[in-house]
N, C-alpha and C positions, 0 to 999 in steps of 0.2 A: 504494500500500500504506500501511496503518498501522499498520505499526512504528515502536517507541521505541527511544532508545537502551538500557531496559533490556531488550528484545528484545535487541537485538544482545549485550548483557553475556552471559545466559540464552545464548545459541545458542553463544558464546566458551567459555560453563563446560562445555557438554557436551560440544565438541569436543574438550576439554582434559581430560574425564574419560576418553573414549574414544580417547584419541591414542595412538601408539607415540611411543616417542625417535626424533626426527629428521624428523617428521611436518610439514607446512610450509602456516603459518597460513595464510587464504586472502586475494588478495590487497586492500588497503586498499581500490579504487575499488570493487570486487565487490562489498564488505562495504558500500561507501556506497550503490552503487544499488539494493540486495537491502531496508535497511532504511532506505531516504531519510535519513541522518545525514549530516554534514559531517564531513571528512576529522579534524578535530579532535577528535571524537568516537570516531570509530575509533581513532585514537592513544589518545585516554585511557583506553579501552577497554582496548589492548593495552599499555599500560604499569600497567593494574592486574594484570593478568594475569602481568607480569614481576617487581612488587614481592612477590606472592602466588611467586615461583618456579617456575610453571607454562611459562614459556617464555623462550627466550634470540634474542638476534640475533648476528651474527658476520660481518662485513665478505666478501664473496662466497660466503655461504650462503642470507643474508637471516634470514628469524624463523621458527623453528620450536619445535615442545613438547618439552620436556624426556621427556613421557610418561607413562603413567597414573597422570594425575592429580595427582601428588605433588610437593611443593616438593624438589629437587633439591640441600638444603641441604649438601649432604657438597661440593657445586662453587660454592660461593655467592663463596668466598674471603672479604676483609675485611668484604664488603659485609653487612651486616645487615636480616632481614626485615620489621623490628618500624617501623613509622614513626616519627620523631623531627621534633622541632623543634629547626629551625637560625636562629639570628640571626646575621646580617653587618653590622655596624657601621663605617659606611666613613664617611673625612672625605670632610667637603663641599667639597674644592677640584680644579681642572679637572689632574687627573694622570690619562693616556690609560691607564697601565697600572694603576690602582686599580680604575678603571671596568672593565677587561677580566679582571682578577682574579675581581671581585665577579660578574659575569656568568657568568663560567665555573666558579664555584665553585655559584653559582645552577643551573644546567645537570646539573651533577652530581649534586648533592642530590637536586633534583627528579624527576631520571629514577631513581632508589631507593625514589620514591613518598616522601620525608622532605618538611614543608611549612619553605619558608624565610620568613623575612620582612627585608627589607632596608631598614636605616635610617641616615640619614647626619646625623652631629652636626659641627657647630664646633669646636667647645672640650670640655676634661674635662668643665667644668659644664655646657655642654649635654647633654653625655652620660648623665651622673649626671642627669639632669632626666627624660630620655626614658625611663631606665632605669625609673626609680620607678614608673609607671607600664604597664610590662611587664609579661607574665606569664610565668614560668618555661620556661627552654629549655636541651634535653638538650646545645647546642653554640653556640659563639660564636664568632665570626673577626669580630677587631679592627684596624684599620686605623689605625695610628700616621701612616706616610706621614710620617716625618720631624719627627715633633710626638715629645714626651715623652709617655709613658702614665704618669697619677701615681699612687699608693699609693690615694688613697681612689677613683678608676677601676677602679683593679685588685679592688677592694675589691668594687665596687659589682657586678660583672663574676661576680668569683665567687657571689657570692651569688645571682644570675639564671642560671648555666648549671651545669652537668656537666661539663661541658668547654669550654675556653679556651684558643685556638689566636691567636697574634700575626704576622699578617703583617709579616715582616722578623724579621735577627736582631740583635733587640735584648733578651730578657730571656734567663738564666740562671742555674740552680740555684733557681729557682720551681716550683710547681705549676701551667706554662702552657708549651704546646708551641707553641713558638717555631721559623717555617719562613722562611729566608731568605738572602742571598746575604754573605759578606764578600768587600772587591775585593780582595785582598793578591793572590789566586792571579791575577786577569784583569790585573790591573797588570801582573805579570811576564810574560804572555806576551804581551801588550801591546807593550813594551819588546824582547823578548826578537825579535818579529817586526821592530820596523822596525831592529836590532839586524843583524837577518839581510839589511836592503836596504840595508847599511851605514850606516846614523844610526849618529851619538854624542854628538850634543849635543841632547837631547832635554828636555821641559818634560812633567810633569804635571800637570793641570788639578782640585780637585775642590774643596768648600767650604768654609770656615772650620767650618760649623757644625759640632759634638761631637757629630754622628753614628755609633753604634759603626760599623757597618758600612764607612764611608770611614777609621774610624781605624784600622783594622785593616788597608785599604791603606794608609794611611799610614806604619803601621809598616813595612810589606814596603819602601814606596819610600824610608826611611831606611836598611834594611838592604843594601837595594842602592845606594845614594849611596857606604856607605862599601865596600862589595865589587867592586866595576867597577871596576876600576882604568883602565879604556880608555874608559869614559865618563862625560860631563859630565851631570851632572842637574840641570835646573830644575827649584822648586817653584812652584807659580800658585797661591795660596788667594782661592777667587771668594767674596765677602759675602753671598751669596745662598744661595737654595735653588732647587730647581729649577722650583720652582712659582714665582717671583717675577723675572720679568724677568733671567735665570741667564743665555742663550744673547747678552744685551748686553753683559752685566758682565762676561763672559768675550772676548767679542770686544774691547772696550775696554782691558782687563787685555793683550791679545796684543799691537795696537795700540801700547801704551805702550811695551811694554818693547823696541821699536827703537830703534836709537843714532842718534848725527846723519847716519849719513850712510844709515840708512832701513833697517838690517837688522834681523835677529831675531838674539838669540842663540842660538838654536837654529833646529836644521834640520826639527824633527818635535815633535806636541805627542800625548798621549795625554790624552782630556778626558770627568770622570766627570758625570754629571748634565745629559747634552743629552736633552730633550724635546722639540725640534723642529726636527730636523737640516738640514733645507731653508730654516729661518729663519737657524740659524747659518754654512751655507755663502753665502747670501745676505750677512750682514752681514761676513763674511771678503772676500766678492769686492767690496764696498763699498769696505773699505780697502787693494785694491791686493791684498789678501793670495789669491795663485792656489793651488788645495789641488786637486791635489798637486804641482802645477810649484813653488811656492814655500815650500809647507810641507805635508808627512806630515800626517795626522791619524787616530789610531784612537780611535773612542769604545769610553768602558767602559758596558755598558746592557744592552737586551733585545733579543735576536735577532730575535726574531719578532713586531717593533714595526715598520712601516715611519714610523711618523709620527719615529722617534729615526730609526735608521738614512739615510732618506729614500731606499732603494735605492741609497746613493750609498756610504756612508763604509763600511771596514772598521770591523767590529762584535766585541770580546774582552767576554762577560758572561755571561750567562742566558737564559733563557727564560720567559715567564709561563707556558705550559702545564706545566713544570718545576713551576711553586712552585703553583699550584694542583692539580697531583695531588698534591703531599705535601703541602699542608694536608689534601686532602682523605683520605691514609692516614692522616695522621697523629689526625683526630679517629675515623674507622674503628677505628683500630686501638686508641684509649685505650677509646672502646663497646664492641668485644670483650674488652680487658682491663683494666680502671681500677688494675691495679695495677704495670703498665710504668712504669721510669722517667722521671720527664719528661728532655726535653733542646730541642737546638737541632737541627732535622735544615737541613744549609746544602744546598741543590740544586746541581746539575751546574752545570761552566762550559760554555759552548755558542763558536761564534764561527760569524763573516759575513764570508764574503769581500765586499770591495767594490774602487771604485775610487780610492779617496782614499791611496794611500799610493804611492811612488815613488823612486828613489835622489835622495838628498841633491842639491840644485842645487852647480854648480860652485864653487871659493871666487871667481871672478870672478866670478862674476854677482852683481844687488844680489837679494837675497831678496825686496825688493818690485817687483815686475814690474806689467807691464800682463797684466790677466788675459785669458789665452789661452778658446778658442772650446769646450776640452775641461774648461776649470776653473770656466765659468761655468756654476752653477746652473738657467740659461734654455736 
C-alpha cells in the first residue's frame, strides 16, 4: 500500500470525529501495517491527537476518545492545550540526579505536545553567553546544582522566559518558583531511626559549602545537639561538594577521627551528599571500617537513585520523581495563573529501607574490625 503518515493522521481525525466517550483507538501494530509507518509515527500521531484533547490513556484501560470530537477541556486539569516552549538549562557536571531531572522533566513537557530544548552551561557567563543568542520561551528550569545563580543570570533569565522555575530550594521572596528539598526534617528522622536501634553517639556528615538547603539541616542538627540530652552528636564538615571527589574526603574525614587505640567516636554516622554509594562502602571497607558491624550508616539523598543508595544503605530524603512533578505543576500552574504567589514548594520526604544500619557494637569490641563477609561491598 501507499499510504502516508498523513493518511494515517486523516483516518485518526475521522475516527475521532465519529467516536463515542470510551471508544478504544485501534491498536499501534494494526495502525502500522494498514499504512506501512513505523511505530514512531503512530505515537506521534496519537500524541497529537492527545495534545489536541481528543483522547486520553489510563494505566489498565489503555487509549481511548474522549468523544465526539471535542477537546475535553473541563478534565484537562493543570495541563494546558496551547503549545509552549520550554528551556532546561542544566550545568554541565557529571551529577546522576541532574541528568534524571532534566530527562524527566523532558518527558513531561513533550508528551503535552510543548517543544523543549535542552542546554547545558558552565558558568553564569557561559550562560548569559548562550542566553543572548536564544529566542524567547514561555518557561525555564535552571539548574544551580550547588553553584550560586547570580543577579545578572537571574536577570538574563527573566528577560528570555515567562516563567522561571529553580531546581532546589535556594531562592525566596523573588518572582521564581523555587522547587526543592531542605535536610533539617530527613536529618531528624535520620537520627531519630538509629536512635530507635539504640545509637547515641552519632556523627553527621555534610559540606562546609553555604548551601541553603544543608544549612537549614544544619540548623535542625544544632537544635538537637542542644535538646538530647541522652545523646552525643558529632559534627563532620567535608570541603567538598559532591561532584568533586566528596565520597574520599569523607571516608578520610571518618578515618581520622579514631583515637590510638583504632576506635570511632561514634557508633553510627548519618552522611549528606553521597553520589556513589558502592564507591563509599568500598572505601569504608578499605579502612577496616565494617558498615554495619562496625559503624551505622544512613545516607541523607534520593530514594529512587540506586547509583546513591547502591541497594545497600538505608536511605532518609526524596525523590527525583517528587521534584520533577512539582516543577512541572509548578510552571502548569503559574501558565494557568500568572498571578499566584511565587514561593518555595519543598517536596515530600520519602525513605529506603536498606541494610547498613545495626545495634551499636559492644563497648569491648575495637570498632575497627576485620570486615566480615556481610559488610563487604563484593
Amino acid at each position: 500500500m501507499n499510504n502516508t503518515a498523513s493518511d494515517l493522521e486523516q483516518y485518526l481525525d475521522e475516527l475521532a470525529n465519529n467516536a463515542r466517550p470510551g471508544d478504544r483507538l485501534p491498536p499501534i501494530r494494526d495502525l502500522m501495517r494498514r499504512f506501512g509507518v513505523s511505530q514512531m509515527l503512530v505515537q506521534r500521531a496519537f500524541q497529537g491527537l492527545k495534545t489536541r484533547g481528543l483522547i486520553d490513556s489510563q494505566v489498565g484501560r489503555g487509549t481511548y476518545f474522549r468523544g465526539d470530537g471535542e477537546p475535553a477541556l473541563a478534565n484537562a486539569g493543570p495541563r494546558l492545550q496551547a503549545t509552549r516552549s520550554v528551556l532546561l538549562l542544566r550545568r554541565s557536571i557529571s551529577i546522576t540526579r541532574g541528568r534524571v531531572l532534566v530527562e524527566g522533566l523532558q518527558r513531561r513537557f513533550t508528551a503535552d505536545g510543548h517543544r523543549v530544548l535542552e542546554v547545558s552551561y558552565t558558568d553564569p557567563a557561559h550562560a548569559r553567553t548562550v542566553l543572548k543568542g536564544s529566542p524567547r520561551f514561555d518557561a525555564c528550569v535552571v539548574q544551580s546544582t550547588y553553584k550560586t545563580i547570580t543577579i545578572d543570570l537571574l536577570a538574563a533569565l527573566r528577560d528570555k522566559c515567562d516563567v522561571l522555575a529553580v531546581d532546589g530550594a535556594t531562592l525566596a521572596g523573588t518572582d521564581v518558583e523555587a522547587v526543592g528539598m531542605e535536610w533539617g526534617e530527613p536529618l531528624a528522622k535520620a537520627i531519630a531511626l538509629l536512635r530507635q536501634q539504640g545509637h547515641s553517639r552519632i556523627a553527621y556528615a555534610a559540606t562546609s559549602s553555604p548551601v541553603l538547603a544543608t544549612q537549614m539541616g544544619r540548623r535542625r542538627f544544632e537544635y538537637l545537639q542542644s535538646n538530647l540530652a541522652d545523646a552525643e552528636l558529632h559534627e563532620i564538615t567535608v570541603p567538598h561538594l559532591p561532584d568533586d571527589h566528596y565520597e574520599a574526603a569523607l571516608a578520610d574525614l571518618v578515618k581520622a577521627s579514631r583515637d590510638a587505640s583504632g576506635q570511632l567516636p561514634f557508633t553510627a554516622l548519618v552522611a549528606w551528599g553521597i553520589e556513589d554509594g558502592a564507591k563509599f562502602r568500598q572505601l569504608m571497607s578499605e579502612a577496616g571500617i565494617g558498615i554495619p558491624s562496625a559503624l551505622s550508616v544512613v545516607l541523607l539523598g534520593r530514594t529512587d537513585l540506586a547509583n546513591e543508595h547502591a541497594n545497600f544503605f538505608d536511605t532518609v530524603g526524596c525523590s527525583v520523581a517528587d521534584q520533577i512533578e512539582s516543577l512541572y505543576q509548578a510552571i502548569n500552574a503559574r501558565w494557568a495563573d500568572p498571578s499566584i504567589p511565587y514561593g518555595v514548594r519543598l517536596i515530600p520526604v520519602t525513605s529506603k529501607a536498606g541494610q547498613s544500619i545495626a545495634a551499636p557494637p559492644s563497648t569491648t569490641r575495637s570498632t575497627v574490625s576485620r570486615v566480615s563477609a556481610t559488610d563487604s561491598p563484593t
